[in-house]
PLY file of the C-alpha trace (Angstrom):
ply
format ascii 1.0
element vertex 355
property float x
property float y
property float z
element edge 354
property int vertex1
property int vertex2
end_header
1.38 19.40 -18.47
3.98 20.82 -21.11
6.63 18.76 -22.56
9.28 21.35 -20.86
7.81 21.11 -17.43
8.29 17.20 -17.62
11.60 17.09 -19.53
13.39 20.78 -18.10
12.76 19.95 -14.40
14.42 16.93 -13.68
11.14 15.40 -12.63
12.02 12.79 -9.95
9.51 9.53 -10.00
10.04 6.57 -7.95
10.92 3.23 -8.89
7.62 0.83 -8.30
7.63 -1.44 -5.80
7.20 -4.74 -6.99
5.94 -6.44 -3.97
7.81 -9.34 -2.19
7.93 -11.63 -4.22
11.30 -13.15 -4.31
12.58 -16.09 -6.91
14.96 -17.33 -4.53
12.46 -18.08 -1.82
11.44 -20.57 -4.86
7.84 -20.98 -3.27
6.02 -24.14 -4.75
9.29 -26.50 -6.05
11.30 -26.86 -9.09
7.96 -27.53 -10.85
7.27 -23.77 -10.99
10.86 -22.27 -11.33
9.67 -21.50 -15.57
6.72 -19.12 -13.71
8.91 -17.54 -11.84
11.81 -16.90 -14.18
9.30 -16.02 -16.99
7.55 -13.21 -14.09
11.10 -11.96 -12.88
11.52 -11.16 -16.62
8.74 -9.49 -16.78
9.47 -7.43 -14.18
12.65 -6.46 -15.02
11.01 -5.60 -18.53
8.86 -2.92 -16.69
11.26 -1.84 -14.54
13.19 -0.82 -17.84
10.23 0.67 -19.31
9.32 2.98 -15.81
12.09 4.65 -15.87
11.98 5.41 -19.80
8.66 6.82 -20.79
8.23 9.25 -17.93
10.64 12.08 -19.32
8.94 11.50 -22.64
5.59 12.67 -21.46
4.15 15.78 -23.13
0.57 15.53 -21.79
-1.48 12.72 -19.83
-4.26 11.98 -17.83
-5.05 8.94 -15.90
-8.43 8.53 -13.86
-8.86 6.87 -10.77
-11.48 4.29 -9.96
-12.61 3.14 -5.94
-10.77 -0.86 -5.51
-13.94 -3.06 -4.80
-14.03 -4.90 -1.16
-16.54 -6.95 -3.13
-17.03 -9.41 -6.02
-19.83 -7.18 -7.28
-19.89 -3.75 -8.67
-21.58 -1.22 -7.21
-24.42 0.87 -8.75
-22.15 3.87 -8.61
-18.47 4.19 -9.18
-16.85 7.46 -9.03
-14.17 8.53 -10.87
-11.07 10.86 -10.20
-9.52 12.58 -12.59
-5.38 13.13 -11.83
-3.04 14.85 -14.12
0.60 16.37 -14.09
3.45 14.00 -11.85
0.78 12.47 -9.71
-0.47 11.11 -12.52
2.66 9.59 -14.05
3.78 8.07 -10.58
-0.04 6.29 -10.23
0.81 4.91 -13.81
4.08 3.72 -12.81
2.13 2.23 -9.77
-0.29 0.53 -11.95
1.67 -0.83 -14.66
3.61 -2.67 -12.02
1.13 -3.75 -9.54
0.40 -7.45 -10.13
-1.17 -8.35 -5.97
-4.24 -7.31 -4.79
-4.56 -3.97 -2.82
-5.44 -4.13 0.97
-8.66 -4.36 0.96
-9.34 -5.29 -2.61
-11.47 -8.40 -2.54
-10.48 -11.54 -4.56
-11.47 -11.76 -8.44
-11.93 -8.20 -8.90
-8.88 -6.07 -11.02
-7.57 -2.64 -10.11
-7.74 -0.45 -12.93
-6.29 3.15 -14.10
-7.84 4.20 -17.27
-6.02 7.26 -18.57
-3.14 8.50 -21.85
-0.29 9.85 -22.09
1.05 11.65 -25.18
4.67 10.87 -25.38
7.70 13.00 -27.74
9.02 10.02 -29.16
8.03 6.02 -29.35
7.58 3.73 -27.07
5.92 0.76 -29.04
8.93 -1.20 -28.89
9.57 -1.14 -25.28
5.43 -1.58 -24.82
5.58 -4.99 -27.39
8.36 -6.86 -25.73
6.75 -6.42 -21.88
3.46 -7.86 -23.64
5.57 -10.70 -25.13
7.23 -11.19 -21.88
3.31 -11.53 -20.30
2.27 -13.96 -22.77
5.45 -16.02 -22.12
4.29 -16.17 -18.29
1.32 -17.17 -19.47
2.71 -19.56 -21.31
4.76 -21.48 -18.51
1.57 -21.54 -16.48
-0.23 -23.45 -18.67
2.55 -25.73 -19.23
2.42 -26.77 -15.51
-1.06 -27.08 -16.07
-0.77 -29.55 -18.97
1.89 -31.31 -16.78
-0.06 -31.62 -13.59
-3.35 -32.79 -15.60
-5.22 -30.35 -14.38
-8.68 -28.33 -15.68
-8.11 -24.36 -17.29
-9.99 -23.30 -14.11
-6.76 -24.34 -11.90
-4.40 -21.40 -13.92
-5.03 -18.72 -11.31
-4.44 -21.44 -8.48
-1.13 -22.52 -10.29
0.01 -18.80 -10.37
-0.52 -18.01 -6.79
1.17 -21.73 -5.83
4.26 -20.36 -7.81
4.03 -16.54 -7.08
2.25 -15.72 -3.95
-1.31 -15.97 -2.27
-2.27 -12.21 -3.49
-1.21 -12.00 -7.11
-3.58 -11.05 -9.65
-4.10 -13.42 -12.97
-5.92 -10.68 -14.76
-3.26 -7.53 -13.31
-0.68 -10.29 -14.52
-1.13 -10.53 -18.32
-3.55 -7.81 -19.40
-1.77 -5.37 -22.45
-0.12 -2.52 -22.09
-1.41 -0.59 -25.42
0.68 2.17 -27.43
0.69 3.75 -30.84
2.79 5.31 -33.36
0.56 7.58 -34.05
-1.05 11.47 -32.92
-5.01 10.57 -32.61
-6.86 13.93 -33.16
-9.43 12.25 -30.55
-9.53 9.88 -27.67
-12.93 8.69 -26.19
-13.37 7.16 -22.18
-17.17 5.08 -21.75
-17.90 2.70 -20.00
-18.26 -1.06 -21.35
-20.84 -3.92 -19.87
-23.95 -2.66 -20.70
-24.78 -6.04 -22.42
-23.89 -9.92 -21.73
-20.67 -11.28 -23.13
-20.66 -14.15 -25.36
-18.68 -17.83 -25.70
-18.86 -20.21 -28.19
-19.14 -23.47 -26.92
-19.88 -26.95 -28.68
-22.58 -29.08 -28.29
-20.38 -32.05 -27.57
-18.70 -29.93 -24.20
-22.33 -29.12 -23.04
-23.33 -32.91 -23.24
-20.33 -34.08 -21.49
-21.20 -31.41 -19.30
-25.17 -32.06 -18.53
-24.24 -35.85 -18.24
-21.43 -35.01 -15.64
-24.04 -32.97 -13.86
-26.72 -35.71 -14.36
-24.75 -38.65 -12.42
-23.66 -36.02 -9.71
-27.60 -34.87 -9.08
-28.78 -38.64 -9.30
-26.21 -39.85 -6.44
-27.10 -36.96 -4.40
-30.83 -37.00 -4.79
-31.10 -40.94 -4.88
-33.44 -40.33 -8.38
-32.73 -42.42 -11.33
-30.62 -40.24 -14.02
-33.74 -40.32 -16.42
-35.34 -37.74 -13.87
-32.80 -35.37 -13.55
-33.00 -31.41 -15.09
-30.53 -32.13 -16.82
-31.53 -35.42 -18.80
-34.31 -33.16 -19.93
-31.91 -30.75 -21.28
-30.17 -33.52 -22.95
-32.94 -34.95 -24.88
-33.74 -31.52 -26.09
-30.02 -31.17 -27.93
-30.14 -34.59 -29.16
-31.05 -33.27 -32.91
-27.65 -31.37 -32.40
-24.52 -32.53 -33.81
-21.15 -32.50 -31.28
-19.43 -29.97 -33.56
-22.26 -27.25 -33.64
-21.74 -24.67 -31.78
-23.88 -22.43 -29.33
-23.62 -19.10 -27.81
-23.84 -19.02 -24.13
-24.79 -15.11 -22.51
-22.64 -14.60 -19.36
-22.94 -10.88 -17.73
-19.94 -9.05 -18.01
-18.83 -6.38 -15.16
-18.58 -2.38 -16.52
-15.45 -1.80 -16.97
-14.10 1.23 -18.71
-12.83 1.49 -22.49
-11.09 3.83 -24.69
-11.70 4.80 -28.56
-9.18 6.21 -30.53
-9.42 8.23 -33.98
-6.33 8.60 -36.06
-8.10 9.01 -39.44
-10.81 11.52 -40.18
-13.40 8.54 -40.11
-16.46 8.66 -38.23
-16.05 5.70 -36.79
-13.24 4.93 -34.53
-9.99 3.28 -35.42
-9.04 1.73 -32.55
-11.08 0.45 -29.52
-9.26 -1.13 -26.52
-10.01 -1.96 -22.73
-8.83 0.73 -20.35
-7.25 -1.57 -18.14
-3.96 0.99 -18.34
-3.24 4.36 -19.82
-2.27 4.24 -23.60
0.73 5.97 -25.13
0.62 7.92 -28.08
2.94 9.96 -30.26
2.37 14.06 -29.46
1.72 16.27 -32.15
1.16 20.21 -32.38
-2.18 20.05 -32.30
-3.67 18.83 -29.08
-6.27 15.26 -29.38
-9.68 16.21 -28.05
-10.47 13.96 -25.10
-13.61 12.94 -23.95
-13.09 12.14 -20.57
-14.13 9.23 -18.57
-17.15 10.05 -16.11
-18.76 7.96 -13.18
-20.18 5.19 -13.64
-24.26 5.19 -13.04
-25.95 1.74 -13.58
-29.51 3.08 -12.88
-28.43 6.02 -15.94
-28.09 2.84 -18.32
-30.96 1.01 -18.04
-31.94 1.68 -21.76
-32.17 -1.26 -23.75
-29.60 -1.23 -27.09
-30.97 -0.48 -30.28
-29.05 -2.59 -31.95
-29.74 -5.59 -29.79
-30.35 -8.50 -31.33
-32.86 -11.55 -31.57
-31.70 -14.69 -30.33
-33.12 -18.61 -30.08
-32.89 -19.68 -26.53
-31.97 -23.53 -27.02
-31.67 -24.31 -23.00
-33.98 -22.73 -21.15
-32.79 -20.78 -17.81
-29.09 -21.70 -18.83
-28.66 -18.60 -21.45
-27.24 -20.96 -24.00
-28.57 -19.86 -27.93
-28.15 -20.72 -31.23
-25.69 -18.42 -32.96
-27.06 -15.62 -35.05
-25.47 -14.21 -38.29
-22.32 -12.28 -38.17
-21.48 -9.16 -39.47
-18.11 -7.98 -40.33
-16.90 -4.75 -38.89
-13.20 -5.08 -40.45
-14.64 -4.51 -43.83
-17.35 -1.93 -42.86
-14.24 -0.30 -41.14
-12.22 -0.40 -44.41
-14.68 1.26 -46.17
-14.39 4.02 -43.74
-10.83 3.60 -42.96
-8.23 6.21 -44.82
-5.40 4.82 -46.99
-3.12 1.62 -46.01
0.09 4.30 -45.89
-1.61 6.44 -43.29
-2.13 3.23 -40.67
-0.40 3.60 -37.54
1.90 0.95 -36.52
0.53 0.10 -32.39
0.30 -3.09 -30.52
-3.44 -2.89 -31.41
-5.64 -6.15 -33.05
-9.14 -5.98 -34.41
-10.46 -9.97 -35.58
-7.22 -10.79 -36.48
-5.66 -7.62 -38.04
-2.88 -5.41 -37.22
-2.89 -2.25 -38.09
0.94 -1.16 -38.91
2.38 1.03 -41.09
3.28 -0.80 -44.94
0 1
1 2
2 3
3 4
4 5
5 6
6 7
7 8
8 9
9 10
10 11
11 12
12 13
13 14
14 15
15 16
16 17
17 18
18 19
19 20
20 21
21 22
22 23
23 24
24 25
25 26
26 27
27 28
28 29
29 30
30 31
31 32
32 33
33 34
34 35
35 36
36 37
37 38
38 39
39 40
40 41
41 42
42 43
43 44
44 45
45 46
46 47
47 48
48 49
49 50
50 51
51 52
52 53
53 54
54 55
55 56
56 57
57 58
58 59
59 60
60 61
61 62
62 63
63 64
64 65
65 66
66 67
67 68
68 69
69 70
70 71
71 72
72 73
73 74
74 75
75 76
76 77
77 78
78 79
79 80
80 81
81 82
82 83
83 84
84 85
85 86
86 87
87 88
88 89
89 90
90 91
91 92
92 93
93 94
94 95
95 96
96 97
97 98
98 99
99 100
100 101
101 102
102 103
103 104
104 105
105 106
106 107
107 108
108 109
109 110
110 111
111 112
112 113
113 114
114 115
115 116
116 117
117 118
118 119
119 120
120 121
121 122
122 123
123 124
124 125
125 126
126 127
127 128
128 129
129 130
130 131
131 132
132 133
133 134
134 135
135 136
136 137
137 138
138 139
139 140
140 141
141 142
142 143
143 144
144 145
145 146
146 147
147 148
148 149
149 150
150 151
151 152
152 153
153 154
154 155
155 156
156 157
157 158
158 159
159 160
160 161
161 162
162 163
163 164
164 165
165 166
166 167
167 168
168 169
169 170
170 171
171 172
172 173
173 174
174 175
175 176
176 177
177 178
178 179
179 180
180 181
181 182
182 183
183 184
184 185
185 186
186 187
187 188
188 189
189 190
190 191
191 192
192 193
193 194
194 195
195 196
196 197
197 198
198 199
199 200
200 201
201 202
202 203
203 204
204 205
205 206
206 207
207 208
208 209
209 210
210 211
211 212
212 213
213 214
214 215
215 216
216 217
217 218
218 219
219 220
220 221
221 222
222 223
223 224
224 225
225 226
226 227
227 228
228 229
229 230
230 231
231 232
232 233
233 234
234 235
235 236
236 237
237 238
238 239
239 240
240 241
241 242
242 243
243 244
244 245
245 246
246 247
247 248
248 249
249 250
250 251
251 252
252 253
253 254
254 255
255 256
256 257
257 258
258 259
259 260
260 261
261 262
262 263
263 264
264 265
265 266
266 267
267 268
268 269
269 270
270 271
271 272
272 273
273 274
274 275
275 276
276 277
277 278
278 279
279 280
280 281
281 282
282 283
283 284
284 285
285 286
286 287
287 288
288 289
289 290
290 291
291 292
292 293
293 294
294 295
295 296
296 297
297 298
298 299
299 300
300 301
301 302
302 303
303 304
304 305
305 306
306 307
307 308
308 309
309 310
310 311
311 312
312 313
313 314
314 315
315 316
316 317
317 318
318 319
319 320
320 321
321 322
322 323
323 324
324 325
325 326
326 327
327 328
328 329
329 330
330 331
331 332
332 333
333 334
334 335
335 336
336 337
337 338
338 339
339 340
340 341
341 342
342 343
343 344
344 345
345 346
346 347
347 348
348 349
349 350
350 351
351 352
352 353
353 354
């Protein structure tokens, strides 16, 4: 898709539908009018944006992926790749799509992995809608603070204030760009392995002995004789500050790998949630594209996998192992500071812009 088919043929898209929500229907009370002035800003944000970048577009490519009807993915999920003005109206779709599909079941997140190489920046645009999602999530957790309540009630405090079929995770996952022409972009699939969280010993006691009093009273058994009195005693040598690692299985979900520099190793890595924008250049990025996803094709264990001490048994909590640091192994790859590409990218901390 050439930049004068996009630009020289007064390309009509739609405007996205933003679904019905409505702040003057003011669902949930004054308590949640800061939700739903911070989400009507964010709206109007994209709204601004979706009708900007699409007569920018030089090249893109977004791929489609099957909504689940389940919470649980399936062993195969095929993909669909879509290019040209289809392509830039699904993205306009997606980046604006907050409720669940019909038929999309609860807790799972519709997602259009893709790029599009644009003829001038959008970074700008692309950083203030992200500060305009962290602001929403911002007012959510102030009701949350206000109302006493536990982290687990956010997504129940957005719906209260928004509407039954809106989306946390469609809500305030980044839109990514760069100022920057990558001479390669990269689609795979993420997942393969357990995610980790660092938790403290002190949360997991308060935990276990929350869990303890709840089993006793059910089960008429003195505490003592619980599970989870035994799992106690075993962490006593712990102090509350130390800190374990506790494996929870992570979904596949697709990702994208960017190379600016001539390293070998990649210079960006992001989630594919949305397509990315990057600057176009002469020369055309090679793209590895993003196939369908085969769970019984990636059964191999990792090589790099490492050994861990199980502290809990059968509740995939472990001591923490050593950690490396990839920042530093990346700068020793990395090109020099004036060639880094200003984007709304972070890596442990780091942004990568331009001196």
């Amino acid at each position: 898709m050439g930049q004068d088919a996009v630009e020289g043929s007064g390309l009509q898209i739609e405007k996205p539908v933003q679904g019905w929500y409505n702040l003057d229907s003011n669902i949930g009370g004054p308590m949640y009018e800061r939700i739903q002035s911070a989400y009507q800003t964010l709206t109007a944000a994209i709204a601004a944006f979706n009708r900007t970048w699409p007569p920018l577009v030089v090249e893109g490519v977004v791929y489609v992926l099957p909504l689940l009807n389940e919470q649980k993915t399936p062993d195969i999920l095929l993909v669909e790749k879509v290019t040209g003005a289809d392509a830039i109206k699904l993205a306009i779709d997606a980046i604006g799509t907050f409720e669940r599909d019909i038929g999309q079941a609860p807790g799972t997140v519709m997602r259009l992995p893709g790029y599009f190489t644009v003829a001038t920046s959008v970074l700008e645009q692309v950083l203030a809608i992200n500060v305009c999602k962290q602001k929403l999530v911002d007012a959510i957790e102030l009701v949350r603070v206000e109302q006493n309540l536990t982290p687990e009630m956010r997504p129940r405090i957005m719906r209260r204030a928004l509407g039954a079929s809106f989306n946390t995770n469609q809500l305030k996952r980044s839109i990514h760009a760069f100022d920057g022409a990558p001479r390669q972009i990269t689609f795979t699939w993420a997942g393969h392995s357990p995610g980790n969280e660092r938790v403290t010993v002190s949360k997991i006691r308060a935990q276990l002995e929350a869990k303890a009093e709840i089993r006793a009273g059910a089960e008429d058994i003195p505490v003592e004789q619980t599970p989870e009195y035994f799992d106690l005693k075993s962490i006593v040598h712990l102090a509350d500050a130390d800190v374990l690692i506790k494996h929870k299985m992570v979904a596949p979900h697709p990702r994208c790998m960017l190379w600016f520099s001539e390293s070998s190793r990649w210079d960006a890595m992001i989630k594919a949630n949305l397509p990315v924008f990057v600057l176009a250049s002469e020369r055309a990025p090679t793209i590895k594209a993003l196939k369908s996803f085969d769970r019984n094709a990636r059964r191999a264990k990792r090589l790099d996998e490492k050994s861990r001490q199980e502290v809990l048994q059968g509740r995939d909590m472990y001591l923490p192992t050593a950690r490396s640091n990839p920042v530093q192994e990346k700068h020793n790859d990395r090109q020099s500071p004036e060639e880094e590409v200003a984007s709304t990218y972070r890596l442990a901390g780091q942004t990568y812009t331009n001196p």
